[in-house]
C-alpha positions in Angstrom: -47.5 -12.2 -19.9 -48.0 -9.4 -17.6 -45.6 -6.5 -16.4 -45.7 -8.1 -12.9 -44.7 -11.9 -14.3 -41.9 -10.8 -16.2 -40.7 -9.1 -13.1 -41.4 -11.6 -11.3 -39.3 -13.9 -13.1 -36.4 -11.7 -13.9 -35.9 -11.0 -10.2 -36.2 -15.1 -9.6 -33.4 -15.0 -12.3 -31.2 -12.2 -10.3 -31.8 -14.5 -7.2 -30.8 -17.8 -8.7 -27.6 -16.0 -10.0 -26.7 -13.9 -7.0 -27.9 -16.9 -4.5 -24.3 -18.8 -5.2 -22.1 -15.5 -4.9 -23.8 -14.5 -1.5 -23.2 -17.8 -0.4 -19.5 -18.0 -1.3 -19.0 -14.4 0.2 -17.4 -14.4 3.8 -16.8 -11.0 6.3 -13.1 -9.8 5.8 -13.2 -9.6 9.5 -14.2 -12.9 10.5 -12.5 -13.9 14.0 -10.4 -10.7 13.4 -13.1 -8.3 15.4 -11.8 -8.2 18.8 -7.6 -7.5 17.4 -9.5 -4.8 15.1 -11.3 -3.2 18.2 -8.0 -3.0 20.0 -6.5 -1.9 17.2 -8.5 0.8 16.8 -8.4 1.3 20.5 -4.6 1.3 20.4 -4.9 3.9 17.7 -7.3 6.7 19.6 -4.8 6.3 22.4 -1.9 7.0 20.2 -0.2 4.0 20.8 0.5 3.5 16.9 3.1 0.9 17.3 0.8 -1.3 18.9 -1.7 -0.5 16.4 0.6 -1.5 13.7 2.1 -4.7 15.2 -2.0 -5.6 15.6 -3.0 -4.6 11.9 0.4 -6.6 10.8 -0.7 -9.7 12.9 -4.4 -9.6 10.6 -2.4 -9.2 7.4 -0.9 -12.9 8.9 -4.2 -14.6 7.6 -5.5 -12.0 5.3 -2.6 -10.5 3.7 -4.4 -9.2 0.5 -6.3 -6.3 2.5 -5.2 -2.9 1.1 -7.0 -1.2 3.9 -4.6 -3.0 6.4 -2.0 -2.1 4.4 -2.6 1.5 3.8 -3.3 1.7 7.9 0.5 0.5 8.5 1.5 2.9 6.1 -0.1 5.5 7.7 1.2 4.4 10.7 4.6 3.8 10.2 4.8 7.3 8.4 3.2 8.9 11.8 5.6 6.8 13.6 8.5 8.6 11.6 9.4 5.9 8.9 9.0 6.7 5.9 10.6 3.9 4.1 8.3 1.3 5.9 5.0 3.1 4.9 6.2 3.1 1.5 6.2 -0.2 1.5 3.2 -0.6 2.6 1.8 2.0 0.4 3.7 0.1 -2.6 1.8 -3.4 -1.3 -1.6 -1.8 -1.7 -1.0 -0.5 -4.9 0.3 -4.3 -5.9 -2.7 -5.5 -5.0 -4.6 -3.1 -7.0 -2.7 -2.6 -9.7 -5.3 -0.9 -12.0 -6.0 2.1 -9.2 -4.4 5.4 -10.7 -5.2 6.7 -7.2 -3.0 3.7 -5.1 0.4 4.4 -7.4 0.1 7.8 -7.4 -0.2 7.5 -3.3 2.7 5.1 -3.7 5.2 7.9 -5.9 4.7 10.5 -2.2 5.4 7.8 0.0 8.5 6.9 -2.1 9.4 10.5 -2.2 8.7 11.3 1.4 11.4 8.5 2.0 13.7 10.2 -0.6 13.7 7.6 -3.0 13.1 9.4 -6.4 13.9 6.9 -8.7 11.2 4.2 -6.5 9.1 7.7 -7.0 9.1 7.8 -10.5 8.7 4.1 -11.2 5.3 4.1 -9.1 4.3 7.4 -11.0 5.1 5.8 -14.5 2.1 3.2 -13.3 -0.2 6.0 -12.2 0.7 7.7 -15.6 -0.1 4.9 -17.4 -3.7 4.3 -16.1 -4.6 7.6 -16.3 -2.5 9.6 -18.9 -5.2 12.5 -19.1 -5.0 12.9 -14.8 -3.8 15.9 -14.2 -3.0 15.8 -11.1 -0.8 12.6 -11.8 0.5 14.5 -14.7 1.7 17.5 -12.8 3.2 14.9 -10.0 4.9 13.0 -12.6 6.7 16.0 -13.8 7.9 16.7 -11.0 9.7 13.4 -10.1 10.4 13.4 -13.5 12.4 16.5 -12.7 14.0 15.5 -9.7 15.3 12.1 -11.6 16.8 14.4 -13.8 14.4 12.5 -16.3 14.0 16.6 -18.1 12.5 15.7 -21.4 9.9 12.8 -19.2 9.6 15.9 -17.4 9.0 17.7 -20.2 6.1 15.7 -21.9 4.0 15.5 -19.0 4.2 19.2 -18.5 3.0 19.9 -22.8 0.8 17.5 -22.1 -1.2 19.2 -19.0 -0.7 22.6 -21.3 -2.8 20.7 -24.0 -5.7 19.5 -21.3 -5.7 23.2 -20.6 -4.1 23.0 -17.2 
């Protein structure tokens, strides 16, 4: 068989797996383009409450979007509440709950609303995914600290001495 067969067939093969996917896939936006235009819209204009109240209404239908959610966290910390956006931060990271990144976005907003011990529960998750992270070690210590948690504290700071940090 030549080069070009065998190509030939594998890529029939790719098609014949991929054809039932593609066909199963939908646009997130789907009937949501003209509330996303004025939600942008509503946005550049500075009008973030509206923007928010129209991302909320998509997350009606589609409430599994993180990117809705971390754009009414955003949001609602520009519109001065911090406890709302970290909710919504909290939501996304739910929905993700493998992302390192997500929880250890989730442990600021907590802590920008003054909630250490909500703080340190979404860091412990970050921690967990990524215990080599120095960045989520080095955050982690510091809620840690501010929990009052001295020898969690404590562990995460010999550890980022040990990754050379």
């Amino acid at each position: 068989m030549r080069t070009s067969s065998i190509f030939q067939l594998f890529l029939l093969a790719a098609l014949a797996v991929a054809a039932p996917a593609a066909a199963e896939w939908s646009d997130p936006w789907a009937g949501q383009t003209e509330t996303v235009e004025r939600a942008l819209a509503a946005e550049t204009a500075g009008e973030w409450e509206t923007a928010r109240d129209l991302y909320a209404s998509m997350l009606e239908t589609t409430h599994d979007r993180i990117d809705l959610w971390l754009r009414i966290a955003d949001l609602e910390a520009a519109l001065g509440r911090a406890l709302q956006a970290a909710e919504a931060t909290e939501r996304a990271a739910e929905l993700i709950a493998l992302d390192s990144g997500l929880w250890t976005r989730s442990a600021s907003a907590w802590a920008a609303a003054n909630l250490p011990a909500e703080a340190l529960t979404a860091s412990r998750r970050a921690l967990g995914l990524a215990p080599n992270d120095t960045a989520v070690l080095a955050g982690h210590a510091r809620l840690a600290n501010w929990n009052g948690r001295y020898a969690e504290a404590r562990q995460s700071f010999e550890r980022l001495i040990e990754l050379g940090e």
